[in-house]
N, C-alpha and C positions, 0 to 999 in steps of 0.2 A: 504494500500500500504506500504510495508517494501522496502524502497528507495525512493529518494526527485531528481533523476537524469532526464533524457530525458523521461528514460520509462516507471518511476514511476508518473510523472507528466501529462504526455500525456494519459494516460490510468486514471489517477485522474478527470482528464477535461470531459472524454467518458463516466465516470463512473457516475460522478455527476450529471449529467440529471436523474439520477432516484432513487438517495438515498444518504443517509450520505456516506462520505467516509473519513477515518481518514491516512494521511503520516506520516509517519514515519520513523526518519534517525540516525542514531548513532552519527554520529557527527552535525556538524550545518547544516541547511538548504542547504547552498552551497557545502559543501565538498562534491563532487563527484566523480566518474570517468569524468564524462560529461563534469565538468569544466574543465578540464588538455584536454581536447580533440581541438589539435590546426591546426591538417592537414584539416581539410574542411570535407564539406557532398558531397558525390555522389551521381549526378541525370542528368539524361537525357533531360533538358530541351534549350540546347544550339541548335542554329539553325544547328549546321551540325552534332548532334548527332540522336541517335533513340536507343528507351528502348530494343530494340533486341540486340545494341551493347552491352549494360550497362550485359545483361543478359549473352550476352556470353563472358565478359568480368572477369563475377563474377565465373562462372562455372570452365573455364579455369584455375583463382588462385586456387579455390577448390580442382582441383587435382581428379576429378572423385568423391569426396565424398556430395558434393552437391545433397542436396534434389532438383529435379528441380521444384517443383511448389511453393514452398518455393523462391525460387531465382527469377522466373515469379512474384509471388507475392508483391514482396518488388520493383524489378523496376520497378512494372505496377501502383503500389500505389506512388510511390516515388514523383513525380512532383505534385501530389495534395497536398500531405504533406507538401511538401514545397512550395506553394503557398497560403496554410491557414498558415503557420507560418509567412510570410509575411504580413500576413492579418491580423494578429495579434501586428506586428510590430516589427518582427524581421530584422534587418538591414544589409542584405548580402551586399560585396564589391560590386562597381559598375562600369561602365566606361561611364559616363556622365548620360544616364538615362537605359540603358542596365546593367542585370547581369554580372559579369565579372568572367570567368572560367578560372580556370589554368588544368594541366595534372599530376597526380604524377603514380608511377611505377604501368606496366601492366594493364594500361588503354589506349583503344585503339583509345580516344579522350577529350580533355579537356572538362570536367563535372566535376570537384570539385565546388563546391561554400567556400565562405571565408567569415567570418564576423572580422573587425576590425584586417586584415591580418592574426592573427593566434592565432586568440580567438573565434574560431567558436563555441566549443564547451559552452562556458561561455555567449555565446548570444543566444543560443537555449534555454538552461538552463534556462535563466533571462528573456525571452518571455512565454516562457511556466508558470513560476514563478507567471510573472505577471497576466497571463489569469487565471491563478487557484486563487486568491487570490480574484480575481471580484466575485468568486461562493460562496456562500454561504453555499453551500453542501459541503466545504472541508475545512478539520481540519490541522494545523501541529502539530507536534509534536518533535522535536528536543533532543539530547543528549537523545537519548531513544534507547537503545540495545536491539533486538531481541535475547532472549535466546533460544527459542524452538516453536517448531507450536503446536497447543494445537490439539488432534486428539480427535474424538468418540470412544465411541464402535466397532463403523460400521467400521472406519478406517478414515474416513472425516475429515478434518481440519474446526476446528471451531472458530479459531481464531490463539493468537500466545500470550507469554509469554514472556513479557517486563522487562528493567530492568533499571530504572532509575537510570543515573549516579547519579544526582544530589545530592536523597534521598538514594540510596543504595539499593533499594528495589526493588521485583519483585513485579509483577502487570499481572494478564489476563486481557486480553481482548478478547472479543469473538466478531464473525463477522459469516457474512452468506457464505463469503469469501474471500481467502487472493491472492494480487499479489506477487510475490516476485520480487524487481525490484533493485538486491543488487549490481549489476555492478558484478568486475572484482576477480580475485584472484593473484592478482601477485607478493603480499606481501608473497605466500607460498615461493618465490625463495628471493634468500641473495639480484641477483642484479635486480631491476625493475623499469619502469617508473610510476609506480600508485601512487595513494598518501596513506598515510599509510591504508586508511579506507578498503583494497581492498584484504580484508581478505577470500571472498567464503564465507562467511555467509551464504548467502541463499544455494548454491549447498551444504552446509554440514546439514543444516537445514532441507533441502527437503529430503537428505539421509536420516538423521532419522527420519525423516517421514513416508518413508516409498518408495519416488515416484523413480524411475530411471535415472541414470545422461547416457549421452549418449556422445561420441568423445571427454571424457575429459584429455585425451591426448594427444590434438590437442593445442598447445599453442603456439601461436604464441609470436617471441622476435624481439621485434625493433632493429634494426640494429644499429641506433644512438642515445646514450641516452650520456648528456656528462660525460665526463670520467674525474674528479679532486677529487684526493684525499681530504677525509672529505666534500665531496659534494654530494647534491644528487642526484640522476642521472637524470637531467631534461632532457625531451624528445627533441629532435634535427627534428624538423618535417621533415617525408619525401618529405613535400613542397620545402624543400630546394636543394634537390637534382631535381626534375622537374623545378626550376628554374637556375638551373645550375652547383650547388657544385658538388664539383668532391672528390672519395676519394681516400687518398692518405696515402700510406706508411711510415716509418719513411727516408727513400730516399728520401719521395716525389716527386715518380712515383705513376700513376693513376695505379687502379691495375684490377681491376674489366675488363675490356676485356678480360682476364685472363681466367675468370670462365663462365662468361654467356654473350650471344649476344645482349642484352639490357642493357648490364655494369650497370652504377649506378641504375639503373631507372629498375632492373631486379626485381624480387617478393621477396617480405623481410624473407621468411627464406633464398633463396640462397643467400640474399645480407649478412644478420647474418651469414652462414656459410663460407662466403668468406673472411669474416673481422677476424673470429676466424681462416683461413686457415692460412692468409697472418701474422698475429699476431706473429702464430706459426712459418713461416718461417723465419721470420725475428725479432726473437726476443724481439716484443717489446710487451709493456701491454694495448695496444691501436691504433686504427690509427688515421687519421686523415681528418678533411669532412672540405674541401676546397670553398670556396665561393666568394674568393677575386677576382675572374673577374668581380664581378658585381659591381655598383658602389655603395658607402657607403648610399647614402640618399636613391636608391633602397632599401637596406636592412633595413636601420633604416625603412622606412614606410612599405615594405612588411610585416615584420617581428619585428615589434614592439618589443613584449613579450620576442621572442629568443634573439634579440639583448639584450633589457634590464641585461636579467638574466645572459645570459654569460659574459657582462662587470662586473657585479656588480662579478660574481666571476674571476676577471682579461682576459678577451679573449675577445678582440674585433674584432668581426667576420669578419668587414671591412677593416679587415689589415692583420688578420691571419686566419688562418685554426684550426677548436675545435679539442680536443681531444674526441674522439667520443670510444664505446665501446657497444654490446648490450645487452641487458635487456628487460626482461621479459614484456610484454604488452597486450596481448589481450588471452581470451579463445574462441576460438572456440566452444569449447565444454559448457556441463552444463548440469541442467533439462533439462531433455527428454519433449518435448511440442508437439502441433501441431500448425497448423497455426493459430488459437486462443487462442494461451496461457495457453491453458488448459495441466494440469500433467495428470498422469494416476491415482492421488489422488485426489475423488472427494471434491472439495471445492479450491483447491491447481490452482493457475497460475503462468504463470513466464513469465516474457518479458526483454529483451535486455540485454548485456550480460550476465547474470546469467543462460539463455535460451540458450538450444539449440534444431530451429527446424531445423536446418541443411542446413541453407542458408549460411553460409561461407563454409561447406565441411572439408578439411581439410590443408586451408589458411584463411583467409579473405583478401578479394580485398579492398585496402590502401581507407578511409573513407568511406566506406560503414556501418559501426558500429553503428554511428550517425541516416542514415538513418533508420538502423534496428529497432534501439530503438521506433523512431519517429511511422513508418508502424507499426510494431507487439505491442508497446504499446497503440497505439487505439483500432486496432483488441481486445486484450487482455481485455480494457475497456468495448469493446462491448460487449464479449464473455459474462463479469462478468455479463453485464446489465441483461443476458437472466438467471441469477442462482438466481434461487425463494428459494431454503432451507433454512429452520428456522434455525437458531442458535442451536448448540443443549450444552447440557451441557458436558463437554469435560472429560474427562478419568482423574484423577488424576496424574496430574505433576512429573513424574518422577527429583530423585535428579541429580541434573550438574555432570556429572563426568569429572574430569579433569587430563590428562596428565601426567606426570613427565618428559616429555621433555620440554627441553626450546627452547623459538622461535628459537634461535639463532641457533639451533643446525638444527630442523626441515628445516629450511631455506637453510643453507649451506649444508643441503644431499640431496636435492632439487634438488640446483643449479649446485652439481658436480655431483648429478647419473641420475636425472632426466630434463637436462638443454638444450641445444643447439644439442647436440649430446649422444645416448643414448648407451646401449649395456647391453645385459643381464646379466653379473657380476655384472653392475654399481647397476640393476635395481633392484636384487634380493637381493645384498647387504644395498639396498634401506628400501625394503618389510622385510628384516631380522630386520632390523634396526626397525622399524615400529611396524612388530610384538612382539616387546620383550617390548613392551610400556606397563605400568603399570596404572589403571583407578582409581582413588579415585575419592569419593564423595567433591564438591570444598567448603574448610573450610573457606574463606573471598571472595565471588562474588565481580567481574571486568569487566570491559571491558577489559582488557588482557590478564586476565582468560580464557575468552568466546572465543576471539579471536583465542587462542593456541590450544584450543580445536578445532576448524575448521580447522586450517594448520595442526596439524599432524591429520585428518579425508582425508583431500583434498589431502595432500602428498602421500598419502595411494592408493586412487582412480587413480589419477594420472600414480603411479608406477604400479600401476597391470596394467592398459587401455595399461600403452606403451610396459610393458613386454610381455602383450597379443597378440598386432602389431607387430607381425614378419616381418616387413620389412620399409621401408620410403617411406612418402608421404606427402608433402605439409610440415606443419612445424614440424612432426615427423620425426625424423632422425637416423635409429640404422648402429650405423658403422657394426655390424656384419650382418646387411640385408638393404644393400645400396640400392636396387632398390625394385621399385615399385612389389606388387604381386595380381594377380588375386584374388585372393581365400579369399584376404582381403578388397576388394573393396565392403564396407561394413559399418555400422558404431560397432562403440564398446557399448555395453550396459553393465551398472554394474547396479548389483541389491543388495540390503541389503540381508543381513544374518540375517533371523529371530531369534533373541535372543541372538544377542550377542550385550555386551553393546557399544563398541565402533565400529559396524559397521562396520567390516574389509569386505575390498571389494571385491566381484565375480565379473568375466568378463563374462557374458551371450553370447553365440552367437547369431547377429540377421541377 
């Protein structure tokens, strides 16, 4: 398993009934996407829900791009998942001895669950953690970079090619087969709520691999990440606005009835393009997410974590309103899968976000992410259980080749040609940019070596998927083809370019 998060963990646990299984994480055990994951898990198990709603709840955000048995799948699995995580001893909020559910945008009834108000994600994590840790079949391995996946002859991934920070050194390993369970990328853009690790590792790995990434310019940007200079931009859970924040202008007028009929609580790319609408009308570099109607010890215990961290950078949310701004947060997109985690490269899996079998479409509906990891990395577990092939002895390791762009630069043409709002000048000045990049072979190995090399791979795939999408949908936005189009209600497939060293990206039709 390359990833130590929800869906490397839960597919480690599936996996270990029938053999060794070795994790593995770049940074500590804990660093995750997983951990930063605060808004809650969606599931249908409150008495005046049903999994049909959850299903056409999720399609809806999608935006027509939704796999539907992908989306059947995950709400019809959803409540057993979280009912063995419980059983495990995960400690959802509660309201005396009853679950207790809140609503957040475009859900059309309260199914979030919350652990420790808005540390869900850090309690999934640390239950799962603990259940893996009782098996005896499962290894960690920490401060261990994934350089490359080791392939056969045949084409087969046979393992993957390590690179220990500690010692310096690369290292195979070989396996009968690998999950990829690397989370997010949203470290390719300047501004994002991930934490640094959330580089696309695995989506640039699998490319040159060989396997297919599918809707990967489909990115979703949190609307509220906070906005203080030399800060980071910690994420503002959309929990807060389901419980009542309102956002506001530098006036401070509510603005958002403005743009869409569900105002604050509307689907987070229209809420993202309404905050960068109103920004620009009124000049300022941010708005503002309001919460001061509710009472202070409400918030201190709803929201623990967000209070903590906006005091500690001077904003105490019980008195005033954050400066909010958005940033980059979830992919949609990814490895091309099916509903057992399998790539189209035999040996190869992938589960949660690193994966796409196309159960977000082209939105993901607000904490359903969590969920995904949980359902498609047991699937993913099982899947491996049933893969009998020998190890076989892998092709000789080709040398790293690495970039001559710097992150810094990769990032910020990202975030202004490939960001919130796109257009084919931005995008092709993007792809210009991209393709004039230079490859050497990498003379001192890093983990931010390794890393650069995946951002400008990822930046690359990115700008061709949306320059491809002639039109908007969901959190694809091109100002010169503002509305939805038939002919694109589809997903985007990029396939490698046999023989070229840096894998510049083709858009496939599928």
């Amino acid at each position: 398993m390359i990833g130590a998060g929800v869906a490397g963990l839960r597919a480690a646990i599936q996996l270990a009934k029938v053999g060794s299984v070795l994790v593995v994480a770049k940074d500590s055990l804990r660093e995750s996407s997983s951990e930063y994951a605060q808004g809650g898990i969606a599931v249908a198990l409150s008495d005046d829900d049903e999994v049909a709603l959850h299903e056409q709840d999720t399609l809806y955000a999608g935006d027509g791009l939704c796999d539907a048995a992908a989306v059947h799948r995950l709400v019809e699995d959803g409540p057993a998942a979280i009912e063995e995580l419980i059983d495990w001893g995960a400690e959802f909020d509660r309201e005396g001895s009853k679950l207790s559910f809140t609503r957040e945008g475009a859900h059309s009834r309260n199914r979030i669950l919350h652990a420790h108000g808005d540390s869900t994600g850090h309690e999934i994590a640390r239950t799962l953690y603990c259940k893996a840790a009782t098996l005896d079949n499962i290894r960690f391995e920490s401060y261990a970079a994934t350089v490359d996946l080791l392939t056969s002859e045949s084409g087969s991934v046979v393992g993957a090619v390590v690179f220990d920070a500690k010692t310096g050194r690369l290292r195979s390993v070989r396996s009968r087969a690998v999950l990829l369970a690397t989370g997010g990328l949203g470290r390719v853009f300047k501004e994002t709520t991930n934490p640094d690790v959330a580089t696309g590792d695995g989506v640039a790995m699998a490319w040159r691999a060989g396997a297919q990434v599918s809707n990967i310019e489909m990115v979703q940007f949190h609307p509220t990440a906070l906005h203080i200079q030399g800060v980071p931009r910690f994420l503002l859970s959309e929990a807060l606005r389901g419980e009542g924040a309102v956002l506001r202008n530098r006036m401070g007028e509510a603005f958002m009835d403005r743009y869409h009929e569900m105002r604050d609580l509307a689907p987070r790319d229209v809420v993202s393009r309404s905050i960068v609408a109103e920004m620009r009308r009124t000049g300022s570099p941010h708005v503002w997410l309001d919460l001061t109607s509710r009472p202070a010890d409400f918030i201190q215990h709803r929201f623990p974590r967000i209070y903590r961290t906006c005091l500690n950078y001077g904003v105490d949310i019980a008195k005033e309103p954050a400066p909010v701004h958005p940033a980059a947060h979830y992919a949609m997109g990814g490895v091309q899968t099916d509903l057992d985690g399998r790539t189209g490269v035999p040996g190869l899996y992938a589960a949660g976000e690193v994966a796409c079998t196309g159960v977000h479409g082209a939105n993901r509906l607000a904490s359903n992410s969590l969920l995904e990891a949980l359902v498609f990395g047991a699937r993913a577990g099982s899947s491996m259980r049933g893969d009998t092939a020998q190890a076989q002895d892998p092709d000789c390791h080709p040398a790293v080749l690495e970039p001559d762009m710097s992150e810094a630069t990769v990032r910020a043409l990202s975030w202004d040609d490939c960001g919130i709002s796109r257009n084919r000048i931005g995008l092709e000045r993007a792809l210009e940019a991209l393709g004039n990049v230079s490859w050497s072979p990498t003379e001192q190995l890093s983990v931010a070596s390794l890393e650069r090399r995946n951002l400008v791979q990822l930046a690359g795939l990115i700008a061709a998927a949306a320059l491809w999408r002639e039109e908007s949908r969901g959190a694809h936005y091109r100002t010169d083809f503002p509305e939805k189009r038939a002919e694109f209600q589809r997903h985007s497939v990029s396939s490698p370019v046999p023989g070229s060293p840096d894998r510049r990206p083709w858009i496939a039709d599928s």
